[in-house]
C-alpha positions in Angstrom: 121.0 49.1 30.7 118.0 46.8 30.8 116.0 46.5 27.3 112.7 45.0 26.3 112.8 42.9 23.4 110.2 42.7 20.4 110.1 40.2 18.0 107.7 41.4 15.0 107.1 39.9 11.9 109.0 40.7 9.0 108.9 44.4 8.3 109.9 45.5 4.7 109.6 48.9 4.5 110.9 52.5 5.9 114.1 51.5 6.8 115.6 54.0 4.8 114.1 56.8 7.1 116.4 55.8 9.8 120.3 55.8 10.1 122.3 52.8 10.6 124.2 52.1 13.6 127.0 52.7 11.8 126.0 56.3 10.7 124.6 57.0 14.1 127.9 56.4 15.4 129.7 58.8 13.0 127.2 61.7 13.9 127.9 60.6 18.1 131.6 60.3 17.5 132.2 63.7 16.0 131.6 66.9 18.2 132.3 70.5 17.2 132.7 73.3 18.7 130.7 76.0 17.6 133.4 78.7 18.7 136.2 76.2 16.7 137.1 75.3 13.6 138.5 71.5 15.0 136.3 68.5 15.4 137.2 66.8 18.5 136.3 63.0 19.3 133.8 62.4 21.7 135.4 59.0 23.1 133.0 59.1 25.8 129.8 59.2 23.7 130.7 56.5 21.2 131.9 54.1 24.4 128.7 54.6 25.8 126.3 54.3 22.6 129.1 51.3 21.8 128.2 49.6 24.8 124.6 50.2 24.7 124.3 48.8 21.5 126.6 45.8 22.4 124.4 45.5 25.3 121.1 45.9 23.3 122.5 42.9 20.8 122.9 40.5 24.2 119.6 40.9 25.0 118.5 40.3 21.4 120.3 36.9 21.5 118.6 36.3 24.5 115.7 36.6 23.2 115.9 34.3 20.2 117.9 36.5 18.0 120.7 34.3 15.7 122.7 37.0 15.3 122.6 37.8 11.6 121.3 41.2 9.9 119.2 40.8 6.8 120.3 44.9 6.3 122.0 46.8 8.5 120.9 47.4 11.8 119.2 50.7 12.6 118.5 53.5 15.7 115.6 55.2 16.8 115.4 57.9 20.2 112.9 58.1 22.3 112.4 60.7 25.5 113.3 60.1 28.5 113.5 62.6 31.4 115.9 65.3 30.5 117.4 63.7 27.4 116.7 61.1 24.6 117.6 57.2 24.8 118.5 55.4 22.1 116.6 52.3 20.8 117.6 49.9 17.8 115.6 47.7 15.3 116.9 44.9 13.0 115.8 42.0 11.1 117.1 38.9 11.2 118.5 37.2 8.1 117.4 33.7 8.4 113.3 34.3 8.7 113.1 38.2 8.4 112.0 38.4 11.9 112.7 42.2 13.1 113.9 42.8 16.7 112.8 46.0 18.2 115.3 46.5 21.6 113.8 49.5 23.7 114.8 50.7 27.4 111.2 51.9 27.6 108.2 50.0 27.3 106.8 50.4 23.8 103.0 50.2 24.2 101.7 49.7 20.5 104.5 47.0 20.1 102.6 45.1 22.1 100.2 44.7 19.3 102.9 43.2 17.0 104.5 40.7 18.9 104.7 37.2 17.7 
């Protein structure tokens, strides 16, 4: 996937209104079935948001990102054409700088940019 990297100043609020990668995962990894009492693994869904976020993290670095989490990192979706695409945000330990990594251009991040 190709992303488009923000780098914003530090932002210190709201991050509690969106789930972590980590919980994000969880909700992708379990499916159910409404007709079924078993939850199956999607091993599909959590290779591909896995890789996406592996992917989105690369392009980070890439973009001046040391690699370190000031708090843990978190996802946002966004529309696409017949589905949502997932985004992620993090700050970066060292100077608070927060990383917004979109597969869609982000218009009023444009505004923000260092």
């Amino acid at each position: 996937m190709s992303w488009i990297v923000y780098r914003v100043g530090p932002i210190d609020h709201g991050w509690d209104h969106l789930k972590t990668v980590k919980e994000t995962l969880a909700t992708i990894a379990t499916t159910s079935d409404e007709f079924s009492e078993q939850n199956d693994i999607d091993t599909e869904a959590v290779e591909s948001f896995i890789g996406e976020w592996e992917s989105a993290k690369a392009a980070a670095t890439d973009n001046g990102w040391e690699g370190d989490f000031r708090i843990e990192p978190r996802v946002f979706w966004l529309p696409s054409e017949v589905n949502f695409v997932c985004a992620f945000v993090f700050k970066q330990d060292n100077n608070g700088t927060t990383f917004v990594v979109s597969p869609q251009v982000l218009p009023t991040m444009q505004e923000l940019v260092w």
